[in-house]
N, C-alpha and C positions, 0 to 999 in steps of 0.2 A: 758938479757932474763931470765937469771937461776934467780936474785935478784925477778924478778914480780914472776914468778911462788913458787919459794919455803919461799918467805917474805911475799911479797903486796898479791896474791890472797889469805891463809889463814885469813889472817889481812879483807879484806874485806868481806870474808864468815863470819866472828866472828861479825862485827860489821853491815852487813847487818842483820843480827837475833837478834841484841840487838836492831836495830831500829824499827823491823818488833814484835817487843814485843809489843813497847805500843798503835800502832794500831790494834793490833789483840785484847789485852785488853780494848779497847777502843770498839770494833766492840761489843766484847763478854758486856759490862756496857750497850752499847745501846740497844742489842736485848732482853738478857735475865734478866738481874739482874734489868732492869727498870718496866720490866713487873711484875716479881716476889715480888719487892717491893710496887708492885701499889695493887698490890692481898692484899699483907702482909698490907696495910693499908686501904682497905675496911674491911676487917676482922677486923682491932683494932676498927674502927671509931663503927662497928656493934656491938661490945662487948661492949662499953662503955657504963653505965648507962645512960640513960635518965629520964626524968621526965614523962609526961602524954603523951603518943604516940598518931598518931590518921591516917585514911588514907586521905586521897585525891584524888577522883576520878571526873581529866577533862575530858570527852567523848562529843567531836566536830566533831568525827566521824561518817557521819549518816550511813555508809556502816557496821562498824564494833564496836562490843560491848564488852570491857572489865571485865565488873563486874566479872564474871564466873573468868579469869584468873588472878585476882586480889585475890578476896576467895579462890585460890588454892594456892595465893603466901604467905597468910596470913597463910594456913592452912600447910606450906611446913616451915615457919618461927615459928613455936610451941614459940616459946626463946622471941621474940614480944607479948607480951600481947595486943592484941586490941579488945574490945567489939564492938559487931555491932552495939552499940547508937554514937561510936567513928569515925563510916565511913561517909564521908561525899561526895557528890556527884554534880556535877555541868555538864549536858548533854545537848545537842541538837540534836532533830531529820529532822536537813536538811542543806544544804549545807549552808554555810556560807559564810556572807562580810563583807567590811569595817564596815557597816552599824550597823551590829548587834554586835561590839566591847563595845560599852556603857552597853547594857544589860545583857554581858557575866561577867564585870568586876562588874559591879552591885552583882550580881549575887556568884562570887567570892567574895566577900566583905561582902555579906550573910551570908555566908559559914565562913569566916574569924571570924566573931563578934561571931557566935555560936561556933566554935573549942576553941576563947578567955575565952569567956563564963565557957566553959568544965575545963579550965585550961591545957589546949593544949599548949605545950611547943614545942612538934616532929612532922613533918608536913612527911609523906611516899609520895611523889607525883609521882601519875599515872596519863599520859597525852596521850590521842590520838585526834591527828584536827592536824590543819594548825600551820605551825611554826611560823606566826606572832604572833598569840594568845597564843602559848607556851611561849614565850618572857614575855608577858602581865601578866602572869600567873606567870613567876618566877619573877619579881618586885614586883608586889604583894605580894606575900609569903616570898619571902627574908628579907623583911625589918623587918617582925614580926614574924616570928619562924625558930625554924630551918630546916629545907627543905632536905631531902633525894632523890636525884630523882631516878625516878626505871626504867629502860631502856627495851624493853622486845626484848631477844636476844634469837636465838634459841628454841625455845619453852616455852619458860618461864623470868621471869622478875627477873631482878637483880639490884644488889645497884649501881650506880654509883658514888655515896657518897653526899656529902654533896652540894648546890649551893653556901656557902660561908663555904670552908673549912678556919681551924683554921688555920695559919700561924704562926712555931714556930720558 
């Protein structure tokens, strides 16, 4: 009995807290330092030069109207350069279906040939409608610029970063 107490239970207090190390470390990589790195790389993606920026405004939304908090996000981003011949706008005023999917991507494609046109490299996409046509809208966009999506969280809209981040 003296052997466990004054050998075996230090020997397992030492080696219970060596083990209880690398899942606390582990807890501590998943909560904070994954977040912190995701911040720390919308920041870089943001600084990196681009070539000709421009915006992109889906509003599928017939209730609710972006533009205002779009020119606020523009006007909050001073460091983005975008002229208002560079916004570009693709809206409907009423609820939506399957139906009206051809005229919307038409429509997009519109928009797409004139940003080419501009020499539009940077595509900032702001989207409010239905999540199928959000889909329709990043395939479209993805295959031919680079794509920024801007998420509006809190009172105001933010980067989420890129639809095809770079893979290093």
């Amino acid at each position: 009995m003296q052997i466990i107490n004054e050998i075996l239970n230090p020997i397992s207090i030492v080696l219970s807290i060596l083990f209880a190390m690398p899942v606390f470390w582990t807890w501590y990589e998943i909560i904070f330092a994954a977040k912190r790195r995701r911040k720390k790389m919308l920041v870089e993606i943001n600084k990196k030069p681009v070539g000709i920026s421009s915006i992109f405004i889906v509003d599928l939304n017939p209730d609710l109207k972006i533009d205002s908090q779009v020119i606020h996000w523009r006007e909050m981003n001073s460091d983005i350069k975008i002229p208002d011949d560079r916004i570009y706008k693709t809206s409907r005023q009423k609820n939506l279906s399957s139906s009206d999917s051809l005229d919307i991507i038409s429509d997009i494609r519109k928009n797409m040939a004139k940003m080419a046109e501009s020499g539009v490299d940077t595509v900032y996409l702001f989207y409010s409608g239905p999540v199928a046509f959000a889909t329709i809208v990043g395939a479209e966009l993805a295959n031919k610029f680079k794509v920024f999506s801007m998420q509006y969280r809190v009172g105001k809209y933010e980067n989420w970063g890129s639809l095809k981040p770079e893979i290093r």
